[in-house]
MARBAMAR-872456 format. One line per 10 residues: their letters; for each residue x, y, z of N, C-alpha, C, CB. Coordinates in pm, whole numbers. Glycine has a CB too. Layout:
N
a	X,Y,Z,X,Y,Z,X,Y,Z,X,Y,Z; ... .
//
This chain:
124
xxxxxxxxxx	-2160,2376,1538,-2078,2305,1631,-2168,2223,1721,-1989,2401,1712; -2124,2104,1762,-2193,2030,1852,-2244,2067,1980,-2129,1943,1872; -2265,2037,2062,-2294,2034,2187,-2186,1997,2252,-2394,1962,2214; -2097,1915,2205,-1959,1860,2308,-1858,1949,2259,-1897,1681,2288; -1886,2013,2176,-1742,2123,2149,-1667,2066,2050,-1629,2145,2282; -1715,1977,1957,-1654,1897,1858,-1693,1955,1724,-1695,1749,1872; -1624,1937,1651,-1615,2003,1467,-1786,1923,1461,-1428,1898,1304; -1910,1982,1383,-2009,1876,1399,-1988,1803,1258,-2170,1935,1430; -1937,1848,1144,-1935,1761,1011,-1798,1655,962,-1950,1875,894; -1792,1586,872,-1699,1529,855,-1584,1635,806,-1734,1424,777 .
xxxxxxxxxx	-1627,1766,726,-1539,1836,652,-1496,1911,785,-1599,1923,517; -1556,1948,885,-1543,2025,990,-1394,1932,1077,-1711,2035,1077; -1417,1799,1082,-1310,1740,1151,-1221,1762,1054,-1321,1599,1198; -1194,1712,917,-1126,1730,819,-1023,1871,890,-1232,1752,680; -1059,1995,871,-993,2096,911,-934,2116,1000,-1036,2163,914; -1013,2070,1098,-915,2042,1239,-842,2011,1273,-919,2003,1307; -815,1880,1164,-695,1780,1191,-630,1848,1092,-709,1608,1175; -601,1873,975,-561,1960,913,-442,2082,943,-663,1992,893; -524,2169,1106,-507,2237,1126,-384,2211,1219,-605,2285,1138; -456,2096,1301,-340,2034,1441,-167,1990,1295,-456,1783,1566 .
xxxxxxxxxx	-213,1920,1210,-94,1869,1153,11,2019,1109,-146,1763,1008; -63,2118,1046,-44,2290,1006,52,2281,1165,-241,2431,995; 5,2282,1252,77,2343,1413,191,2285,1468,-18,2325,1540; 161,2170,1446,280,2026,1469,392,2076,1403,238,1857,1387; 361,2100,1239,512,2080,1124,553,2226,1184,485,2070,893; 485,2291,1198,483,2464,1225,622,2481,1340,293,2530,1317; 579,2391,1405,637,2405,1551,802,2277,1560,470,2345,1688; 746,2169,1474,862,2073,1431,983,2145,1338,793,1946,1341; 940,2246,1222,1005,2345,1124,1092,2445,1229,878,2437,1023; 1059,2494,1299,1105,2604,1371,1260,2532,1467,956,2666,1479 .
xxxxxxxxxx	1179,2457,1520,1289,2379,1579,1411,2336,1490,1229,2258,1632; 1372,2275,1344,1508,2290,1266,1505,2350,1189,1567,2204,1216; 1479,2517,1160,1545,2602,1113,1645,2674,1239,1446,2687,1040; 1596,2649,1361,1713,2671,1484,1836,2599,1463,1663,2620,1631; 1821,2471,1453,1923,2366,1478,2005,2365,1373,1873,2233,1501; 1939,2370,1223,1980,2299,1125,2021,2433,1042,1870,2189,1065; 1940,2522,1036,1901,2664,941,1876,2600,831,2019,2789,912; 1898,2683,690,1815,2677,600,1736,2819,550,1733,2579,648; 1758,2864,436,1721,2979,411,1547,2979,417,1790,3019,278; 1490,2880,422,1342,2877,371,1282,2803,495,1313,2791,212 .
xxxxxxxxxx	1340,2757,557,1282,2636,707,1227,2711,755,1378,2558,832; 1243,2809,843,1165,2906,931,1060,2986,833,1273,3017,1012; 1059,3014,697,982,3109,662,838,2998,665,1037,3192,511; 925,2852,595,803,2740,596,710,2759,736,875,2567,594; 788,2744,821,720,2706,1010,634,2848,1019,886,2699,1188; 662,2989,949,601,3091,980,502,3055,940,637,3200,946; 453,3030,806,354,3001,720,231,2882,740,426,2976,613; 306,2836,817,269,2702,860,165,2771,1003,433,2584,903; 289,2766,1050,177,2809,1202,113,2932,1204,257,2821,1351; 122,3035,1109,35,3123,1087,-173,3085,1015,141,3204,985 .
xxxxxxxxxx	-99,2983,944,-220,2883,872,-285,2860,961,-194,2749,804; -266,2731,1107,-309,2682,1156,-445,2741,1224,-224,2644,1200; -410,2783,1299,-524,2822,1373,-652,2915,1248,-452,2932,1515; -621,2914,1145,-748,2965,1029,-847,2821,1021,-666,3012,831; -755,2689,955,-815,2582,963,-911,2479,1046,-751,2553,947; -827,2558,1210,-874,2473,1312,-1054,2623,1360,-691,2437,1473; -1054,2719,1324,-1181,2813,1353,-1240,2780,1219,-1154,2993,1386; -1165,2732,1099,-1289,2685,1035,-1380,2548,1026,-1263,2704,929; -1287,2475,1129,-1350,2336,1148,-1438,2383,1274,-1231,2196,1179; -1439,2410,1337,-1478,2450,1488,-1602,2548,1435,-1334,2541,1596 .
xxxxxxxxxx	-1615,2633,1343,-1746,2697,1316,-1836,2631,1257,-1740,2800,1250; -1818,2514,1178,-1935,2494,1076,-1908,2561,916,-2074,2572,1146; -1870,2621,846,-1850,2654,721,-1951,2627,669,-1755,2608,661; -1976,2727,547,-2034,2701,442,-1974,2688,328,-2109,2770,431; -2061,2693,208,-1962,2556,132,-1882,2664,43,-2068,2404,11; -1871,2822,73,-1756,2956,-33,-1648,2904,66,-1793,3194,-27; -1683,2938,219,-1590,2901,318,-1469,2772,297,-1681,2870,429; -1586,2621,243,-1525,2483,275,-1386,2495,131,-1679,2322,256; -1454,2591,32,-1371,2548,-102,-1289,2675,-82,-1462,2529,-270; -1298,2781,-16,-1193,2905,-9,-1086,2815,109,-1279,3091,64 .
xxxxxxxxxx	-1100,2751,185,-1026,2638,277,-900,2575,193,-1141,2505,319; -1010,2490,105,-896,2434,9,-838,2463,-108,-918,2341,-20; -899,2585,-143,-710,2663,-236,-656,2687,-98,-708,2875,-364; -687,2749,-12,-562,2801,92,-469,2697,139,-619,2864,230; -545,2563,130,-457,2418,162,-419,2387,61,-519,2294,218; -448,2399,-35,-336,2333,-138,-215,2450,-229,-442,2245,-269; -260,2595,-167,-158,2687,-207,-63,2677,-112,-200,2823,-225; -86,2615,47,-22,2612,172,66,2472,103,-137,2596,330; 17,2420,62,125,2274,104,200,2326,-58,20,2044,118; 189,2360,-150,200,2368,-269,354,2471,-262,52,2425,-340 .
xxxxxxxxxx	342,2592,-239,438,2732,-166,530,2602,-70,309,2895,-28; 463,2561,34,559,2531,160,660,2414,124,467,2482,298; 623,2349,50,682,2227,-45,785,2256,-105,602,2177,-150; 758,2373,-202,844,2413,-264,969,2470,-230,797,2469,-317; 963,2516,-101,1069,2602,-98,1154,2469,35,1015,2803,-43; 1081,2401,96,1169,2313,149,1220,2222,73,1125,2259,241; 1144,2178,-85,1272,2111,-158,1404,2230,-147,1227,2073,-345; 1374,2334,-204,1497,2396,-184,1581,2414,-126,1503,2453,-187; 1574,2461,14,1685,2391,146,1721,2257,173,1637,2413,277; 1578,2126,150,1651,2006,200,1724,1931,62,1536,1900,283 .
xxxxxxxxxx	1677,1951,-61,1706,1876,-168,1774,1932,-292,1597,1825,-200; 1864,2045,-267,1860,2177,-373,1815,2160,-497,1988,2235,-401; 1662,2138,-499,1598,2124,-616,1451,2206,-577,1589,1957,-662; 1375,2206,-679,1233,2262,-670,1131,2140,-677,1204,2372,-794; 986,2161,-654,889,2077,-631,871,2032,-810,751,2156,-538; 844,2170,-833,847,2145,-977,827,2307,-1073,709,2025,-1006; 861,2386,-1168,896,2463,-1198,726,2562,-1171,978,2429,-1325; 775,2690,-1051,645,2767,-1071,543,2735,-987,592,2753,-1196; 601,2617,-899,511,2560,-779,510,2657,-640,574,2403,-736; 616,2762,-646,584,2839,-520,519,2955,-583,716,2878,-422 .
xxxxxxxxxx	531,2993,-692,440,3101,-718,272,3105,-749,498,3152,-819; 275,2984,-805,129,2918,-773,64,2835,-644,117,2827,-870; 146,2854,-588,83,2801,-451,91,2954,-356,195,2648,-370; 174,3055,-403,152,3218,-353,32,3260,-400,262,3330,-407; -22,3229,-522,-124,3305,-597,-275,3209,-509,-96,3280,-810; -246,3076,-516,-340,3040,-448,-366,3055,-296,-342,2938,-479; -295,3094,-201,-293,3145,-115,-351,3291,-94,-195,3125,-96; -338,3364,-189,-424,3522,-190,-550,3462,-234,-363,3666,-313; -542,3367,-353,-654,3343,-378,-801,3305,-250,-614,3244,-466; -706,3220,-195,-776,3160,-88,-863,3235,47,-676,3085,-39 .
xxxxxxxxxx	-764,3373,67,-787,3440,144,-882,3536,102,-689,3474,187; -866,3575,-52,-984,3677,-84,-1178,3592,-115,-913,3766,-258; -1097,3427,-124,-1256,3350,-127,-1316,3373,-6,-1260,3181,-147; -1195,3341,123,-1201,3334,276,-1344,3450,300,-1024,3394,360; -1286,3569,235,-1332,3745,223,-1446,3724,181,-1251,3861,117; -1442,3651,67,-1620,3662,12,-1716,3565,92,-1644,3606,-170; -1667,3516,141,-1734,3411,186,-1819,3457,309,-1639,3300,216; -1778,3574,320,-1901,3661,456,-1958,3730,379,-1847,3774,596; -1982,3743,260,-2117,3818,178,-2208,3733,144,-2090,3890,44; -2195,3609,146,-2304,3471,110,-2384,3448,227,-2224,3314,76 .
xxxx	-2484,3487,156,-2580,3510,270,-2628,3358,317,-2715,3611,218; -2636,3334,459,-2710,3175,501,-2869,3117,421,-2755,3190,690; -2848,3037,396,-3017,2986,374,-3070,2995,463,-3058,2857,338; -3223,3010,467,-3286,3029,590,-3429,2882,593,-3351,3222,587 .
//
């Protein structure tokens, strides 16, 4: 991390913003699964703003590169899962057949890279 308290790499901002957009929909979702409902709106906004703040401590630390690529299955199992199931409430259709269960699988996936990714030891 910088000296000014800023993400110091490009992938580091990458996450951050990432993370702020994760908090935004998180917090925009919630509001219309209140208003609007929807069997899947709120579970989306859970998922969502549960994400966020992972993305925004991994932009804010520096990552290494198990960290930068365990990041992105978790982002593309996140948008992949969250997609899916809001076609389903807003469009009664699916993203595409098997897209929330592979974006579930990549999401564990992501979290058990997350896991390994503190046994990789730093270069020195």
């Amino acid at each position: 991390m910088s000296t000014a308290g800023q993400p110091a790499s490009g992938s580091g901002r990458t996450f951050v913003f990432v993370g702020g957009l994760c908090g935004a929909a998180g917090v925009a979702l919630s509001a219309a699964a209140a208003h609007l409902g929807g069997a899947f709106v709120g579970m989306v906004a859970s998922f969502l703003l549960m994400h966020a703040p992972v993305f925004l401590a991994i932009g804010l630390v520096g990552a290494n590169r198990v960290l930068r690529a365990a990041s992105l299955i978790l982002l593309v199992g996140l948008v992949l899962f969250c997609s899916d199931l809001l076609a389903r409430d807003l469009l009664n259709s699916r993203l595409f057949p098997l897209s929330a269960p592979i974006g579930g699988t990549l999401l564990i996936a992501g979290w058990l890279a997350i896991a390994a990714s503190a046994l990789v030891r730093p270069r020195s």
